[in-house]
C-alpha positions as CSV (number, residue, x, y, z in Angstrom):
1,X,-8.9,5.7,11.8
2,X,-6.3,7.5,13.3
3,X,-3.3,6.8,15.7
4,X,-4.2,6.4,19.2
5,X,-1.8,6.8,21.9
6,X,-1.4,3.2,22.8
7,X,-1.0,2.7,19.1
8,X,1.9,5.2,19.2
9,X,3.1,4.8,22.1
10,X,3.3,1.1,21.4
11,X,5.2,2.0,17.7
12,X,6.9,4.7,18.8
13,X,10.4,3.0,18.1
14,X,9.0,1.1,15.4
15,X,8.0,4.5,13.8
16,X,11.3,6.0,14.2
17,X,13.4,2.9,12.9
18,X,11.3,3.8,10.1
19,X,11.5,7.3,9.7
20,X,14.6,8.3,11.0
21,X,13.4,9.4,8.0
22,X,11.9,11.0,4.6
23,X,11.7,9.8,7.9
24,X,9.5,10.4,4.9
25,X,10.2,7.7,8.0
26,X,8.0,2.9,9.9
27,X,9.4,2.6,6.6
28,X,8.5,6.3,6.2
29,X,12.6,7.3,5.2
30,X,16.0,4.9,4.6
31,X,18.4,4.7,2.2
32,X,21.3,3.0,0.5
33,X,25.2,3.7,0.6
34,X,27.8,4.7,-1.9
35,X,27.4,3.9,-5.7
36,X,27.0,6.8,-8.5
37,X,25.1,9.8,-9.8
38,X,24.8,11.7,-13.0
39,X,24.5,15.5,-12.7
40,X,23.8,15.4,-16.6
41,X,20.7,17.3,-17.6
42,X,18.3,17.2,-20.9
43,X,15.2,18.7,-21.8
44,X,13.3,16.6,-19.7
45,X,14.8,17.7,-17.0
46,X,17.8,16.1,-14.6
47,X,19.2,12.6,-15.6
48,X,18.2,9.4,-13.6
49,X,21.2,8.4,-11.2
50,X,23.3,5.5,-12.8
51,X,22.6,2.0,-11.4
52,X,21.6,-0.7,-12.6
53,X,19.3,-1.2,-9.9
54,X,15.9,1.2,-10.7
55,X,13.6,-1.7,-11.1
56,X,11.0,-0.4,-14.4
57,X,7.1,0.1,-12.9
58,X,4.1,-2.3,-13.1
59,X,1.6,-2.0,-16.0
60,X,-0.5,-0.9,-13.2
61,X,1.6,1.5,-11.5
62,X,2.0,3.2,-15.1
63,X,-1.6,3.4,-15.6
64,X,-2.1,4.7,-11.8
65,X,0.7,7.2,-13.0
66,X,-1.4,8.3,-16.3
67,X,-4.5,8.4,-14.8
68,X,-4.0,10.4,-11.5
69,X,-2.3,13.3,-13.5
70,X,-4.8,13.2,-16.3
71,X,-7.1,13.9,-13.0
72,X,-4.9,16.9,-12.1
73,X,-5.0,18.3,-15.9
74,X,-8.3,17.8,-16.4
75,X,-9.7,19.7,-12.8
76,X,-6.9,22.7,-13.4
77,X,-5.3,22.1,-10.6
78,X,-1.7,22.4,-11.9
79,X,-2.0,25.3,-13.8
80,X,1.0,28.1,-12.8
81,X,-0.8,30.1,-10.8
82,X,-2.2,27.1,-8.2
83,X,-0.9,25.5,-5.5
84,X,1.2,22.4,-5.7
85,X,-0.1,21.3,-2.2
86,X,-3.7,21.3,-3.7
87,X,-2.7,19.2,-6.7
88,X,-0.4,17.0,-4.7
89,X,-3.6,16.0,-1.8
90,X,-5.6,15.6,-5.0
91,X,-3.5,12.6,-5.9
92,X,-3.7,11.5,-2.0
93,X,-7.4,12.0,-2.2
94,X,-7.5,9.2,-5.4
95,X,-5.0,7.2,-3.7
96,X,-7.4,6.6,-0.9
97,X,-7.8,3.7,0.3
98,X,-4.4,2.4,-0.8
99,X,-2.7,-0.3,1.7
100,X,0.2,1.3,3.8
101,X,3.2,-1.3,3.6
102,X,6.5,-0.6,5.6
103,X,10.2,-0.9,4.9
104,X,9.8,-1.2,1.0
105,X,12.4,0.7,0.4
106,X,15.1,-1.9,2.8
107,X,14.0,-5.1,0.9
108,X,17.5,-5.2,-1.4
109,X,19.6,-4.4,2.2
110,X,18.2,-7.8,3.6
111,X,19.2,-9.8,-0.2
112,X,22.5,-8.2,0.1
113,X,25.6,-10.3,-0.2
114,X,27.6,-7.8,1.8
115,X,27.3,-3.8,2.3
116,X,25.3,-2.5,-0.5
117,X,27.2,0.1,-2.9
118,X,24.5,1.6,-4.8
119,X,20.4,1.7,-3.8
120,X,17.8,1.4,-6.2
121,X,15.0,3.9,-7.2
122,X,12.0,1.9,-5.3
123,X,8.9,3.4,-6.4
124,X,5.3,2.0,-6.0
125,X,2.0,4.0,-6.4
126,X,-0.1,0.6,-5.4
127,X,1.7,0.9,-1.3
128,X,2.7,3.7,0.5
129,X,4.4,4.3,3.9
130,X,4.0,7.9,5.4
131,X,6.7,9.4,3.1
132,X,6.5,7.5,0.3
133,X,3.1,9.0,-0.1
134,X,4.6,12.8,0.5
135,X,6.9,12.2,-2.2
136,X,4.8,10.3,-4.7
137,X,1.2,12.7,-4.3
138,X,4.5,15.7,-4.4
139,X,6.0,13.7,-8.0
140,X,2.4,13.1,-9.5
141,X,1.6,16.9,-9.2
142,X,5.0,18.0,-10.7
143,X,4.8,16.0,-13.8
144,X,1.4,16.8,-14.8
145,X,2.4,20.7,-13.8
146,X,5.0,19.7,-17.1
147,X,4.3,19.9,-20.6
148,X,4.4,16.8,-22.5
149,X,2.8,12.9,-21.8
150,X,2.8,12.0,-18.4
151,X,6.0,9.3,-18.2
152,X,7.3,7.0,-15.4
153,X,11.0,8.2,-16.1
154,X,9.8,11.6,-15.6
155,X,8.0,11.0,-12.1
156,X,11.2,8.7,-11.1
157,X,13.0,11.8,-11.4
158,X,11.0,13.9,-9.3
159,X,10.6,11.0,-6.6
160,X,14.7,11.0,-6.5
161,X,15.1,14.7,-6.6
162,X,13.1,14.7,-3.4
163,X,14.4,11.6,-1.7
164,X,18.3,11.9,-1.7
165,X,20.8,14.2,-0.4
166,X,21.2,17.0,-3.0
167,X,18.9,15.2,-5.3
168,X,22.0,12.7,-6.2
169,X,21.1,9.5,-5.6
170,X,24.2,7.1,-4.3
171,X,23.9,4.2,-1.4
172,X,22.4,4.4,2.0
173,X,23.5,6.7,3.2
174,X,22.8,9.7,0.6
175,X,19.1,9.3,1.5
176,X,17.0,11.7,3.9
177,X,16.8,9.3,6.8
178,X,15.7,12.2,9.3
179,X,12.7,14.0,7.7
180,X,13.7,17.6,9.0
181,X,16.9,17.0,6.8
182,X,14.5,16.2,4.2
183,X,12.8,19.4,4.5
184,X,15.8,21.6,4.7
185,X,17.6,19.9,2.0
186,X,14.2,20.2,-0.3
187,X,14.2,23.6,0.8
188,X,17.3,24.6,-0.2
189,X,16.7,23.0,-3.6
190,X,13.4,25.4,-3.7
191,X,11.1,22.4,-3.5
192,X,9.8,23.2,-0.3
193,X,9.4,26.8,1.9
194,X,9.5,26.0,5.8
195,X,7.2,28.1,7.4
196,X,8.0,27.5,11.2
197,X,9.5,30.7,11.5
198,X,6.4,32.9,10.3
199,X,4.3,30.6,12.2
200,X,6.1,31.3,15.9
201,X,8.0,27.7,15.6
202,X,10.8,27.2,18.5
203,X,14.1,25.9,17.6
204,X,14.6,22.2,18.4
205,X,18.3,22.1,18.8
206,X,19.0,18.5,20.5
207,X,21.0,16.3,18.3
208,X,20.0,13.7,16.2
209,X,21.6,10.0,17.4
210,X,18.9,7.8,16.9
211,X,19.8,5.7,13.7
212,X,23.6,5.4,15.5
213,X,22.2,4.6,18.6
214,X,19.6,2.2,18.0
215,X,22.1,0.0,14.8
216,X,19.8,-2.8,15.2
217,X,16.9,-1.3,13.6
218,X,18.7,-0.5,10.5
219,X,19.7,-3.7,8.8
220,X,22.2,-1.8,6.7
221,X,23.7,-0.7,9.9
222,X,25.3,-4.2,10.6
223,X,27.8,-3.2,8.1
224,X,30.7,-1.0,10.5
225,X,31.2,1.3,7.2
226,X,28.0,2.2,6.9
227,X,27.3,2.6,10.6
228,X,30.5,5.4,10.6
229,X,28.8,6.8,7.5
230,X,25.9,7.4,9.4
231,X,27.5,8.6,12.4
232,X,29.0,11.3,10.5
233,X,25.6,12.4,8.3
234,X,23.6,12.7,12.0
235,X,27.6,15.2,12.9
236,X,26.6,17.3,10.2
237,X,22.8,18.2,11.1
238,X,23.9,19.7,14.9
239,X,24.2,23.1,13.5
240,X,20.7,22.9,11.9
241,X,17.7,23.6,14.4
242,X,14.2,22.1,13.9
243,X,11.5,24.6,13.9
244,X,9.0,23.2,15.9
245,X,5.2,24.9,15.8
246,X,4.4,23.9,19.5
247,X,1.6,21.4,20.2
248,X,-0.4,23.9,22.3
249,X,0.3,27.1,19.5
250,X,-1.1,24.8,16.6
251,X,-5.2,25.8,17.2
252,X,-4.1,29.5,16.8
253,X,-1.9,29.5,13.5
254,X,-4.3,26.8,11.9
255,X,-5.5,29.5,9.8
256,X,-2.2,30.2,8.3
257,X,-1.6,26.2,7.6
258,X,-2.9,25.6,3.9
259,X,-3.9,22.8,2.4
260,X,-1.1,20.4,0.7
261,X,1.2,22.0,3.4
262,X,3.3,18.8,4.7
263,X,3.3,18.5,8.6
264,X,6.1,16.5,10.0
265,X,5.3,15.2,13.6
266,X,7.9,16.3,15.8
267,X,8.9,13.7,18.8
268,X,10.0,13.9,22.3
269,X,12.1,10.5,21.7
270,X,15.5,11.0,22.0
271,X,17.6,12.0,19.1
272,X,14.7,11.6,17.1
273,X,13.6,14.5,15.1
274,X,9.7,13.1,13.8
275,X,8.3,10.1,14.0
276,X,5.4,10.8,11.2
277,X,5.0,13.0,8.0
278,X,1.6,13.8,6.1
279,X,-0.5,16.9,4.4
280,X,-2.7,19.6,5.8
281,X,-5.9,19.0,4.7
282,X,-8.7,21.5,4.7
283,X,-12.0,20.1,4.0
284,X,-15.4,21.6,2.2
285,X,-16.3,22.8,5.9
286,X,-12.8,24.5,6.2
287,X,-11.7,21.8,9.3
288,X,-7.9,21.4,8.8
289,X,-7.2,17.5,9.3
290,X,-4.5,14.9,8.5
291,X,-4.0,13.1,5.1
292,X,-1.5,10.6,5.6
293,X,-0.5,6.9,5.5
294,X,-0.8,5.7,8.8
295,X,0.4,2.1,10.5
296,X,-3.1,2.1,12.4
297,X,-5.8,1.8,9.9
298,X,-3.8,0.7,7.4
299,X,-4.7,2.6,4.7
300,X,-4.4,6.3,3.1
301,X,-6.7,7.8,4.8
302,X,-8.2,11.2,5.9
303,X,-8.5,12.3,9.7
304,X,-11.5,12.6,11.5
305,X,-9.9,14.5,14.0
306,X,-8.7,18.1,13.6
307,X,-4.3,18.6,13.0
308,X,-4.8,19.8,16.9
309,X,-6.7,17.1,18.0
310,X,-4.6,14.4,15.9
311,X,-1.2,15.9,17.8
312,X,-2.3,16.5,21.2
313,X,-3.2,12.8,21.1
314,X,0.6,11.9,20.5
315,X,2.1,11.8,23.7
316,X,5.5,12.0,22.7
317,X,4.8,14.6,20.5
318,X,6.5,18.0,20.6
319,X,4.4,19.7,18.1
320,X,4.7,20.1,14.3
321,X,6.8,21.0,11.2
322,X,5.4,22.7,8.5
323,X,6.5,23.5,4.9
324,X,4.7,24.2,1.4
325,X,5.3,22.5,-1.4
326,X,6.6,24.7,-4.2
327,X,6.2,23.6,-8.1
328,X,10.3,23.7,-8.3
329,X,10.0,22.3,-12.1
330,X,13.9,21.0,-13.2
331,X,15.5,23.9,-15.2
């Protein structure tokens, strides 16, 4: 099922909270506060932030791991010369089905005794909210791309790279709360290419407030160090527009929008940037639609509607983001 617009109209603020990410970002983007990262790099690629925190997977989360990249190996689909978007909707296409569950990556803020210094690496591939699944479908593609045996430690690495500010992660605050920072930082780290420009986006220049205004959404908020920390993170993103693909210019650039490219619902809401990311998907008849995680349904799902039909239902919505994946394997 998709969102209707009482279902988002009803969420709206509940997606946001969420997202703001990241947003992925509803539980789709939040983050932790100060603590410590390692820059420190091996063969396998960049080191794991220190904390003590990074809880180690399931037995089942490992084998969902193994087998969803052995799935990617086996079809071809993460050979050089493919796309990662294809491989990483390959992974949302097994994941199907899988329950969406909200604000898993808060639980250790509401535990706390006192403001949180360091935030763990939460990863699950058995829930996903609508970023989580981005990043992990993004992760699982990546590390089968690699050579070697598919490993948790390796995908942990990707999933951090993605979710934090520079790829270092620290607390709260050094993760992508607002999904367009998500994008430009990933961009700038050639994981991503933004293609609003090419696809005659406008430049969303209104400033981001919503995490400062709205403190009682964010439990980590309730500590006044944090909350300044915040307030200084949305300072920094004025200078950086949002290119925004209109709602009503989506049906004619739909051609250009491939799928794996991740879409990131942009929102009328007040210093809100998105309040929903997800992947382009084309399917055997060539009909673009939505993979995603949504809150209505419950489950990863596919769209019966079209990407123009699914945003012109959103009544806040502004239009789209786009930007496609790139492999952007760890040198």
């Amino acid at each position: 099922m998709t969102l209707s617009r009482r279902d988002l109209l009803r969420n709206a603020i509940g997606f946001a909270s969420a997202m703001a990410i990241p947003a992925p970002l509803l539980g789709c983007l939040e983050g932790g506060r100060e603590g410590s990262a390692a820059a420190a790099t091996d063969g396998a690629g960049p080191a794991l932030s220190e904390s003590p925190f990074t809880p180690p997977p399931s037995p089942e989360d490992e084998e969902r791991l193994i087998r969803w990249a052995g799935v990617l190996r086996e079809e071809g689909l993460v050979d050089a010369d493919d796309s990662t978007g294809r491989a990483a909707t390959r992974v949302g296409e097994l994941a199907a089905g899988t329950p969406y569950e909200p604000y898993t990556l808060e639980q250790y803020i509401r535990v706390a005794d006192g403001p949180p210094r360091a935030e763990p690496l939460t990863l699950h591939l058995d829930r996903f909210d609508c970023v989580t699944l981005v990043e992990s479908c993004l992760a699982i593609g990546r590390v089968a791309h690699a050579e070697g045996p598919v490993q948790w430690q390796a995908f942990a690495r990707e999933m951090e790279r993605m979710r934090y500010r520079g790829g270092k992660r620290e607390g709260y605050t050094s993760r992508l709360h607002y999904f367009s920072e998500w994008l430009s930082d990933n961009e700038r780290r050639g994981l991503v290419r933004l293609l609003g420009e090419e696809l005659g986006a406008r430049p969303d220049t209104r400033p981001l407030r919503f995490m400062s205004s709205h403190p009682d959404s964010y439990p980590a908020l309730a500590y006044p160090e944090i909350l300044a920390e915040i307030e200084a993170m949305e300072r920094t993103l004025d200078d950086e527009p949002r290119w925004v693909v209109p709602t009503d210019r989506i049906a004619a650039v739909e051609t250009q929008i491939e799928t794996g490219d991740v879409l990131a619902f942009a929102t009328s809401i007040e210093g809100l940037d998105v309040t929903h990311s997800a992947f382009a998907y084309r399917d055997d008849g060539g009909v673009l639609r939505v993979l995603h995680a949504p809150l209505s349904g419950g489950v990863v799902e596919i769209t019966r509607s079209t990407v123009p039909e699914y945003v012109a239902a959103i009544r806040s919505s502004t239009g789209i983001l786009v930007a496609r994946p790139l492999w952007g394997l760890a040198r």
